[in-house]
Predicted model as a PDB file, atoms N, CA, C, CB and O in Angstrom, pLDDT in the B-factor column:
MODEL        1                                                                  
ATOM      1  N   UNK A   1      28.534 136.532  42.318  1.00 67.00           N  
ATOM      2  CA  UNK A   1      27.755 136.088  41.176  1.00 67.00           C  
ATOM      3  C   UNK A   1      28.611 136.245  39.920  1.00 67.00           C  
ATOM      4  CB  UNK A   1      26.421 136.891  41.056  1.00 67.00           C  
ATOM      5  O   UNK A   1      29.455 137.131  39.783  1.00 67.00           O  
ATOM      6  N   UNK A   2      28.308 135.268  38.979  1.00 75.00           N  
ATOM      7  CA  UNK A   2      29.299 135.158  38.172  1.00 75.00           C  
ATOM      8  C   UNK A   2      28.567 135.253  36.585  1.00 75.00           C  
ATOM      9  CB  UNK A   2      30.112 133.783  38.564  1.00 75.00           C  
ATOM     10  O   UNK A   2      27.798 134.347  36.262  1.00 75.00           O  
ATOM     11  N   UNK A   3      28.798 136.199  35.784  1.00 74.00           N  
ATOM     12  CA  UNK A   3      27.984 136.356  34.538  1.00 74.00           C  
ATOM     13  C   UNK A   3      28.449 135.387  33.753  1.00 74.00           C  
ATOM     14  CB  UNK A   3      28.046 137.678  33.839  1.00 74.00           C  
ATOM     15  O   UNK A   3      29.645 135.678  33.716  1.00 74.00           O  
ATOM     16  N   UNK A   4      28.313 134.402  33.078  1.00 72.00           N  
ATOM     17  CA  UNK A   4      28.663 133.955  31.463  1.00 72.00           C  
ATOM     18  C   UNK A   4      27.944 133.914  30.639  1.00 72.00           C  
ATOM     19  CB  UNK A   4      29.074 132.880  31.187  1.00 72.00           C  
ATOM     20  O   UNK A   4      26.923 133.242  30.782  1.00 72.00           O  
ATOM     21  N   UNK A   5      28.153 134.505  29.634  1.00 71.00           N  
ATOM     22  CA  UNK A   5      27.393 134.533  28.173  1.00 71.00           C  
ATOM     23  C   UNK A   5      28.186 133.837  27.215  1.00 71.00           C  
ATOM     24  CB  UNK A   5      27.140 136.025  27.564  1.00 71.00           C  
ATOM     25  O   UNK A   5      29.394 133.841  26.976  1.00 71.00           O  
ATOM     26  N   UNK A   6      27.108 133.176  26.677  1.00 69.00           N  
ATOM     27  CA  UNK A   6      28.047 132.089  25.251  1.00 69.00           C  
ATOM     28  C   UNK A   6      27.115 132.343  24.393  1.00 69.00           C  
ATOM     29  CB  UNK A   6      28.328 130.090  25.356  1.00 69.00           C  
ATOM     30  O   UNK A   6      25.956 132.605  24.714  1.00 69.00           O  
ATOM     31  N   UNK A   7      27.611 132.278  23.035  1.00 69.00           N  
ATOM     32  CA  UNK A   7      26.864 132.736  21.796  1.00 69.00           C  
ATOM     33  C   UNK A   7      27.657 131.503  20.752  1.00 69.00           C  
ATOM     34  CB  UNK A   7      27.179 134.690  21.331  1.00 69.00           C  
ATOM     35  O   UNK A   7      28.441 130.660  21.188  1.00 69.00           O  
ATOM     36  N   UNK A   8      27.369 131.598  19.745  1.00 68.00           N  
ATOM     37  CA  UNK A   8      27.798 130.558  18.834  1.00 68.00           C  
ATOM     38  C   UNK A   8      29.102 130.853  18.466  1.00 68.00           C  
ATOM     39  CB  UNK A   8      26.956 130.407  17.652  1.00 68.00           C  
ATOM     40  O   UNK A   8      29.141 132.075  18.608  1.00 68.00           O  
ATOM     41  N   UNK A   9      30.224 130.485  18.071  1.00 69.00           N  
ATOM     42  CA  UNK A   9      31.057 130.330  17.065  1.00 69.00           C  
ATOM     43  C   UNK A   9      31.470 130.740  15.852  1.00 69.00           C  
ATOM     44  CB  UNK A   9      30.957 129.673  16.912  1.00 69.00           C  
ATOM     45  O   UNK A   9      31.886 129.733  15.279  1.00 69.00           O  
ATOM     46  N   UNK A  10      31.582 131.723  15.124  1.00 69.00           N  
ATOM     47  CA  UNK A  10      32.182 131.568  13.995  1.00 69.00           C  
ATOM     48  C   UNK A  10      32.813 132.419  13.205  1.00 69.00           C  
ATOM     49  CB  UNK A  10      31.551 131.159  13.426  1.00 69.00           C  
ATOM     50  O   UNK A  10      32.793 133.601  13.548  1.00 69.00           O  
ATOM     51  N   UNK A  11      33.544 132.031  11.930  1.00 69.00           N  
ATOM     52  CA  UNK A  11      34.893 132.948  11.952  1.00 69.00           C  
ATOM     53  C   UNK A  11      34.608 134.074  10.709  1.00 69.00           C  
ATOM     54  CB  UNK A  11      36.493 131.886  11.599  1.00 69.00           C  
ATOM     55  O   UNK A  11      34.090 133.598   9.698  1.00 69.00           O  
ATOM     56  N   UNK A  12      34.885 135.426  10.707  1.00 65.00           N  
ATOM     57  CA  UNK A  12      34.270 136.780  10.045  1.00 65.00           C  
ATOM     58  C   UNK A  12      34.978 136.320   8.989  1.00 65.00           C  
ATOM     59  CB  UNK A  12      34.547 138.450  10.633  1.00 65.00           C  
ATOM     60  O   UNK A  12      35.928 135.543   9.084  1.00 65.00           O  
ATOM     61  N   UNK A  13      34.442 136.885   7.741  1.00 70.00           N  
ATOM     62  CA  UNK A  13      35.490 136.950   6.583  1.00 70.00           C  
ATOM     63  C   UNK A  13      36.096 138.777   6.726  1.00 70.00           C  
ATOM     64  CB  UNK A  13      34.520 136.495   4.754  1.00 70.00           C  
ATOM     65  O   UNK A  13      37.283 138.965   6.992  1.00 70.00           O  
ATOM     66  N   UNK A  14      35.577 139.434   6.613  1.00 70.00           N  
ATOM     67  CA  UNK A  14      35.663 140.634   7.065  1.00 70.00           C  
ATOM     68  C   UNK A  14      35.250 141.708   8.341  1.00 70.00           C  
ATOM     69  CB  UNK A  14      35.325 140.908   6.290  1.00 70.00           C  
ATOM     70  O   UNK A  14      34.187 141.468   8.913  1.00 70.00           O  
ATOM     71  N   UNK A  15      35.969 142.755   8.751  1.00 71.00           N  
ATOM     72  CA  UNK A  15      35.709 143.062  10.165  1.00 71.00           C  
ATOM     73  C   UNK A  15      34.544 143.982  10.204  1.00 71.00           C  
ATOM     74  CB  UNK A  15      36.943 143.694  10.877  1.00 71.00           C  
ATOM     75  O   UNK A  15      34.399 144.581  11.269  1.00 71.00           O  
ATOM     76  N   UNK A  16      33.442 144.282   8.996  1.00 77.00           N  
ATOM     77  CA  UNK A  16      32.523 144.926   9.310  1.00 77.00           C  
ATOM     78  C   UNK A  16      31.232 143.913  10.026  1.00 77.00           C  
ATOM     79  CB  UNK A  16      32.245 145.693   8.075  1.00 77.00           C  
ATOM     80  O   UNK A  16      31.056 142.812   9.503  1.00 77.00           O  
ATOM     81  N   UNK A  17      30.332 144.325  11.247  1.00 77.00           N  
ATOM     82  CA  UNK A  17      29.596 143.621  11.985  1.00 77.00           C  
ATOM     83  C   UNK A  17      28.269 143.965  11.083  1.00 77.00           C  
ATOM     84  CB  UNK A  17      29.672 143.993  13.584  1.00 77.00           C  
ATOM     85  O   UNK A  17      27.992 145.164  11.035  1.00 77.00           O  
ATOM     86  N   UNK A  18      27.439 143.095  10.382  1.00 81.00           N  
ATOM     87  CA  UNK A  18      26.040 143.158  10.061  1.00 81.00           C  
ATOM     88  C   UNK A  18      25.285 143.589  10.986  1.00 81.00           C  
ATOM     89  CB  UNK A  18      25.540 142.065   9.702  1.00 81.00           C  
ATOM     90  O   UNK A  18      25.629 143.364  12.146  1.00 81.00           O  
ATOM     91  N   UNK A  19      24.168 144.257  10.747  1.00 86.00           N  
ATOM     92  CA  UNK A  19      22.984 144.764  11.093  1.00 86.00           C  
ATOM     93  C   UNK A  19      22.032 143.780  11.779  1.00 86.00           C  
ATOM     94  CB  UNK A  19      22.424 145.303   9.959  1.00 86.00           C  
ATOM     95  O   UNK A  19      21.295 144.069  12.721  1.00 86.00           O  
ATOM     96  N   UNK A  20      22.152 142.422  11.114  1.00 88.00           N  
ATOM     97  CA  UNK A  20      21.211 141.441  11.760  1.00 88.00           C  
ATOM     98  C   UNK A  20      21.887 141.065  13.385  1.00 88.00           C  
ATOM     99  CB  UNK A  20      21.099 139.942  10.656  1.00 88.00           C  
ATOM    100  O   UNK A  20      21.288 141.010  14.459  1.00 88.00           O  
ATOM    101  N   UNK A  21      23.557 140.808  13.038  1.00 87.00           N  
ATOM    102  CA  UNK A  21      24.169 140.941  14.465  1.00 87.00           C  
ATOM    103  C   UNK A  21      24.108 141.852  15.569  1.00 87.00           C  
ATOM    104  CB  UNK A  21      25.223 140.968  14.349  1.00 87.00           C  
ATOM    105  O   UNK A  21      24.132 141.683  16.788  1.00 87.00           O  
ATOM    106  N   UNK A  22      24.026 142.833  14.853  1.00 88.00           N  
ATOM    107  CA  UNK A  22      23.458 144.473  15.846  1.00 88.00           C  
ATOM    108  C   UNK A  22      22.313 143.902  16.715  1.00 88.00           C  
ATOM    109  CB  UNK A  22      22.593 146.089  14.658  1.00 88.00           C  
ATOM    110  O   UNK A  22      22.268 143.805  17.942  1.00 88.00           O  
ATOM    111  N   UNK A  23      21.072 143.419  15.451  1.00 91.00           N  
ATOM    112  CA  UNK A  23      19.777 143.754  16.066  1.00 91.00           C  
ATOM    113  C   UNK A  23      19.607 142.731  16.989  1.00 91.00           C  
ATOM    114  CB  UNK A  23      18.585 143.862  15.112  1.00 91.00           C  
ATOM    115  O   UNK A  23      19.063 142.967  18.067  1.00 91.00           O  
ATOM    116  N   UNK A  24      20.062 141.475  16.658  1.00 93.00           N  
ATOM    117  CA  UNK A  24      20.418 140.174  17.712  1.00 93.00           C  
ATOM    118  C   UNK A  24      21.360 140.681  18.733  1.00 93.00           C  
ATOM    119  CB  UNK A  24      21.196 138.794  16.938  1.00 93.00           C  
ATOM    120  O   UNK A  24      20.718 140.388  19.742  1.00 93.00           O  
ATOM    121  N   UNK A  25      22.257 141.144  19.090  1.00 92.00           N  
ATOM    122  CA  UNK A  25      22.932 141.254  20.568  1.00 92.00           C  
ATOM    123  C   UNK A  25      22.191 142.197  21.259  1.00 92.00           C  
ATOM    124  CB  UNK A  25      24.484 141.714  20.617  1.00 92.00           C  
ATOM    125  O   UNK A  25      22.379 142.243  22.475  1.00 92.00           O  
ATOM    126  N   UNK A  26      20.945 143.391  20.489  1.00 93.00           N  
ATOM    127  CA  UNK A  26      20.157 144.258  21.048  1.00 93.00           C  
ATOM    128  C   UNK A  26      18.867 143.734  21.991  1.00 93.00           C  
ATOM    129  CB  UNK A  26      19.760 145.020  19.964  1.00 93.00           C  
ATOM    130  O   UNK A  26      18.441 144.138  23.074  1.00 93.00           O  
ATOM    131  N   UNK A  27      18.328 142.383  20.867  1.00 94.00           N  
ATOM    132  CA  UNK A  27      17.453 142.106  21.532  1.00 94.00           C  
ATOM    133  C   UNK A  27      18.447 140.885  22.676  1.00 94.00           C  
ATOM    134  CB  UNK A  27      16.130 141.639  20.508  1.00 94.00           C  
ATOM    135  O   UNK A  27      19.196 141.734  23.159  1.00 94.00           O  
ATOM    136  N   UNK A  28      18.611 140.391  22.927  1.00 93.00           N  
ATOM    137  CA  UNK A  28      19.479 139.676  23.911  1.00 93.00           C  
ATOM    138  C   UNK A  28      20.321 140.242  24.952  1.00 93.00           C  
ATOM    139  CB  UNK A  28      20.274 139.007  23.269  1.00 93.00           C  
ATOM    140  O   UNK A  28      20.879 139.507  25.767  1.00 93.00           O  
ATOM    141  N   UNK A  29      20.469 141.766  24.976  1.00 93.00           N  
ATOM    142  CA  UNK A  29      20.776 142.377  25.700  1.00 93.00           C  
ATOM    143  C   UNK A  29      19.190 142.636  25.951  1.00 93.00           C  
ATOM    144  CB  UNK A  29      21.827 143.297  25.363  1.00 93.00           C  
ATOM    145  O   UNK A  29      18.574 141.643  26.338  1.00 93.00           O  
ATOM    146  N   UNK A  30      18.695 143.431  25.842  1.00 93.00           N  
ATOM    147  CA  UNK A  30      17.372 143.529  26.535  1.00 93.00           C  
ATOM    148  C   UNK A  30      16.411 142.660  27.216  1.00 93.00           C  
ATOM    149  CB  UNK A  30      16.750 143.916  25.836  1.00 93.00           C  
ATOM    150  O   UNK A  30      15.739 143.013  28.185  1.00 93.00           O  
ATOM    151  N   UNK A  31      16.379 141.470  26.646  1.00 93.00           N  
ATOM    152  CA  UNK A  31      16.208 140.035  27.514  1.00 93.00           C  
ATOM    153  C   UNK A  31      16.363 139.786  28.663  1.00 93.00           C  
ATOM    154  CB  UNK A  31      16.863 139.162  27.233  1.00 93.00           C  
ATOM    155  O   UNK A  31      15.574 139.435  29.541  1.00 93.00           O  
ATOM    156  N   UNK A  32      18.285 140.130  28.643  1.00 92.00           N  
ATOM    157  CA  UNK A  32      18.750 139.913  29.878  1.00 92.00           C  
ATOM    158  C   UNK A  32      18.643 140.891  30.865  1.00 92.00           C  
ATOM    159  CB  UNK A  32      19.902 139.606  29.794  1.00 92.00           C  
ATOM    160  O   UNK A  32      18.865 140.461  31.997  1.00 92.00           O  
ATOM    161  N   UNK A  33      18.380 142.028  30.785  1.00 91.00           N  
ATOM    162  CA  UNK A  33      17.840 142.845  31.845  1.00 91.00           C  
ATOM    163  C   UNK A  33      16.552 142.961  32.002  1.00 91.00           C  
ATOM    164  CB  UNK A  33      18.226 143.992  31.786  1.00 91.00           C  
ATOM    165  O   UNK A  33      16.122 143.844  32.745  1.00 91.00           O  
ATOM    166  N   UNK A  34      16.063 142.470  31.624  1.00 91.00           N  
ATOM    167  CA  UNK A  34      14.308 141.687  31.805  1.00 91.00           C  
ATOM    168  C   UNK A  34      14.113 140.981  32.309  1.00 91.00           C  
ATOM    169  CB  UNK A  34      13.572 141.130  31.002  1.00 91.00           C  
ATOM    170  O   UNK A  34      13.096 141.139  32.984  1.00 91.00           O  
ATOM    171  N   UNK A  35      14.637 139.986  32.423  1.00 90.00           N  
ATOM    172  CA  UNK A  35      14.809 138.662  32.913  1.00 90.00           C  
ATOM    173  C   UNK A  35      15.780 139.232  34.459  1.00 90.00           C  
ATOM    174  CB  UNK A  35      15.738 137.478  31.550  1.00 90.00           C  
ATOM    175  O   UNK A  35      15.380 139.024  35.605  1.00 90.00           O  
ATOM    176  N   UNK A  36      16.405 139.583  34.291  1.00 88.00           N  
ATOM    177  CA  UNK A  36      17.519 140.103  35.468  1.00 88.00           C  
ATOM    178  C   UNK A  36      16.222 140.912  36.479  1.00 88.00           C  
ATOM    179  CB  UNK A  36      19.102 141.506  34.673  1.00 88.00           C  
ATOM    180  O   UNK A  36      15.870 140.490  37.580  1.00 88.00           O  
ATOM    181  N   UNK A  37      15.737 141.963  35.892  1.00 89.00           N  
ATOM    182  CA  UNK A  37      14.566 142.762  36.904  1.00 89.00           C  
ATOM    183  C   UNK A  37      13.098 141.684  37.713  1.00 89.00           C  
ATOM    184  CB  UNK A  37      13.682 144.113  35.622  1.00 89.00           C  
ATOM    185  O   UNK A  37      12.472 141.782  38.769  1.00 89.00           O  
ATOM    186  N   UNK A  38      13.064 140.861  36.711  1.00 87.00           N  
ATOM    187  CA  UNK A  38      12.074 139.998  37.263  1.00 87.00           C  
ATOM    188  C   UNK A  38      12.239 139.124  37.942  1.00 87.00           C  
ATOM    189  CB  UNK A  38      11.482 139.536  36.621  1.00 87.00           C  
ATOM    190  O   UNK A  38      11.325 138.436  38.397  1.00 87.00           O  
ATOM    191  N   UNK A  39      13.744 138.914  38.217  1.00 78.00           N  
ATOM    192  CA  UNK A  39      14.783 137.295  38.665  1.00 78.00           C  
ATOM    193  C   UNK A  39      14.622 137.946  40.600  1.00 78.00           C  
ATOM    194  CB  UNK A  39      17.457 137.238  37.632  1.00 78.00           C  
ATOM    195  O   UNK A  39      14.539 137.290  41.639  1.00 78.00           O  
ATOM    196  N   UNK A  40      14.633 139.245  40.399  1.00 58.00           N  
ATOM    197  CA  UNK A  40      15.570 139.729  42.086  1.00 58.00           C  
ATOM    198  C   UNK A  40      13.796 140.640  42.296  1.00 58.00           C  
ATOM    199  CB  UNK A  40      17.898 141.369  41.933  1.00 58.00           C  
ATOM    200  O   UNK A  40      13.554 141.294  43.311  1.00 58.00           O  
TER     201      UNK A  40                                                      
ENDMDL                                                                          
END                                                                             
């Protein structure tokens, strides 16, 4: 089985990661093991 995750594109002006990005890869990580427990 083969994982791929794709997310959008685009280029940082600086290397600190926002909070809204935090809280978005949090909930999308949790998704996917939700979705993963209910799949099998």
């Amino acid at each position: 089985m083969t994982l791929v995750c794709g997310t959008h594109g685009f280029v940082k002006k600086n290397d600190k990661v926002g909070s809204k990005e935090i809280e978005k890869a949090e909930q999308i990580r949790v998704e996917y093991f939700e979705q993963k427990k209910k799949g099998k």
